[in-house]
N, C-alpha and C positions, 0 to 999 in steps of 0.2 A: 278732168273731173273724175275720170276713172279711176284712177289714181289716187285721188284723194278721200273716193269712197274707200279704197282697199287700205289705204293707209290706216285711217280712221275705225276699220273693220279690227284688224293687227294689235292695235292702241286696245282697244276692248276687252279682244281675248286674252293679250297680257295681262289686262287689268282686273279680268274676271280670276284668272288664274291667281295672282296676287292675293285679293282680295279672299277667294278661298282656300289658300295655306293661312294665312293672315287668321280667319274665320277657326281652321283645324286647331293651328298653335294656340289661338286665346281659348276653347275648348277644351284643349288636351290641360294647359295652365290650371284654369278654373276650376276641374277634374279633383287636379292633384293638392288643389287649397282649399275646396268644401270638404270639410270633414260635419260630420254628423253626430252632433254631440248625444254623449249614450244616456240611456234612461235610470234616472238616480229613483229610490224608491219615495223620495219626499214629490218631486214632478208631480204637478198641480196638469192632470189631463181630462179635456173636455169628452163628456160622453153623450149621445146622442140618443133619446129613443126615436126606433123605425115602426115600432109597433105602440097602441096609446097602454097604457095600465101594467106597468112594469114596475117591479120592484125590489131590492136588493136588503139583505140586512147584513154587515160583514160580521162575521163570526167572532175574528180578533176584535176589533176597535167599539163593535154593536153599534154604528154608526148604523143609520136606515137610509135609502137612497128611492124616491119615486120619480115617477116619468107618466105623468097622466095622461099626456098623449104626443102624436106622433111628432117627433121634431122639435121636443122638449130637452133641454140641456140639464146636467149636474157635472161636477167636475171632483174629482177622484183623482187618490193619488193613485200612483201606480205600484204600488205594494197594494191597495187594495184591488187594484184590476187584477193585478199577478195574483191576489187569492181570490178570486170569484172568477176568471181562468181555472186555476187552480179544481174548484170546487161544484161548479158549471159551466160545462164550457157550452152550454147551449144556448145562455144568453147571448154569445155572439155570433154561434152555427144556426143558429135558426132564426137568425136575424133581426133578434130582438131590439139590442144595442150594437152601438157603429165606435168605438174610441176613434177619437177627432186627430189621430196623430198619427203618422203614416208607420214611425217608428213601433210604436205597438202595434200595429195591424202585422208589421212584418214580422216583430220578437213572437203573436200566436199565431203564425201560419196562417192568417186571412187575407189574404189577397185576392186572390180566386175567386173567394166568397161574396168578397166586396164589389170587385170588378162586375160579378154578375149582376148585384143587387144595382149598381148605380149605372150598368146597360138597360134594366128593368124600368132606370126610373127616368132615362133619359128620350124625351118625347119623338124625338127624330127618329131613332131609331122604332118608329110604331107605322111602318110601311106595308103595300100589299110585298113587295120584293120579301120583307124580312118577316111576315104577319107567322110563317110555319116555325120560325127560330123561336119568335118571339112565346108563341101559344108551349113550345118544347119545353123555355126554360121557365114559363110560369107554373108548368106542372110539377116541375121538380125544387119550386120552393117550399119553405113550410109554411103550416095555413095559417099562423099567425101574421104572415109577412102578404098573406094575397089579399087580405082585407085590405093593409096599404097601399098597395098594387090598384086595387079596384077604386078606392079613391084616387089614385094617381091616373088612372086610366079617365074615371070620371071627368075630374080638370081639365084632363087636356083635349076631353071630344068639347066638353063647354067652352073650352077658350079658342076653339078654334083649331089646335095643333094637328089633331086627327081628324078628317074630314071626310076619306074615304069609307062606304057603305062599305065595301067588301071588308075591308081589315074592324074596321065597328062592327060586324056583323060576326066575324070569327073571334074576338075577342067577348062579344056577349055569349058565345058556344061557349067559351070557354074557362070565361070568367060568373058563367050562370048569373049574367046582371043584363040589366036591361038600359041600351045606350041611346040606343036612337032617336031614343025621345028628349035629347037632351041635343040634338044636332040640331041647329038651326036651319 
């Protein structure tokens, strides 16, 4: 029987070992046949506001563009996002608006920006382990963007997600809002 445990063991390892060159080669394949189609200026791109009451007018087209509140969509070609880039680029550094497309967050150098904003918005991450990260980079957003912060923080002590007094209790220091009353 011993034997045929160690057989059986042998059988495995080859097979693991297989299975992940097998796993590399379809990886390395797939690599080299997604290409990423590039951004034509007609690209019909979803734009998101993070913030409620935003608004655009483009200078070439006079086309107007509004966003009354948070998590409201318009979609935009991308010659007009390239000139309102172009013209402010604070619309997307102060985290007004989010373009729904990974391609333009990469062509204005938003990554970082974004990454941050959607660790901000992600509930798990709202731990006593992480509560000093988290209080760090709320300071360093801009204050159009803490309003939706504080509604985001809201939600998620009402639904349950944060439940912790201590991290509720440093996030009302620091978000100068009043949570606890909203803990069950």
């Amino acid at each position: 029987m011993a034997r045929t445990s160690t057989k059986t063991a042998v059988e495995n390892i080859i097979d693991v070992d297989t299975v992940e060159e097998m796993n590399e080669e379809i990886t390395k394949t797939t690599k080299e046949t997604i290409k990423v189609k590039p951004l034509e200026d007609s690209d019909e791109i979803e734009v998101v506001s993070l913030v409620p009451n935003v608004s655009y007018k483009d200078s070439k087209t006079l086309d107007m563009y509004e966003w009354r509140e948070a998590g409201h969509s318009e979609y935009m070609t991308f010659d007009t996002l390239k000139n309102l880039w172009r013209n402010n680029k604070g619309y997307f550094k102060n985290l007004w608006l989010k373009p729904m497309d990974d391609r333009v967050i990469n062509k204005f150098g938003l990554t970082k920006t974004f990454e941050k904003y959607e660790y901000l918005m992600d509930g798990s991450n709202y731990t006593k382990k992480n509560i000093q990260t988290i209080c760090d980079a709320i300071k360093g957003t801009p204050n159009g963007l803490k309003f939706s912060i504080c509604n985001k923080v809201k939600n998620l002590v009402i639904g349950g997600e944060i439940t912790n007094v201590f991290v509720i209790r440093e996030l009302e220091k620091h978000l100068q809002i009043d949570l606890i009353d909203f803990l069950d």
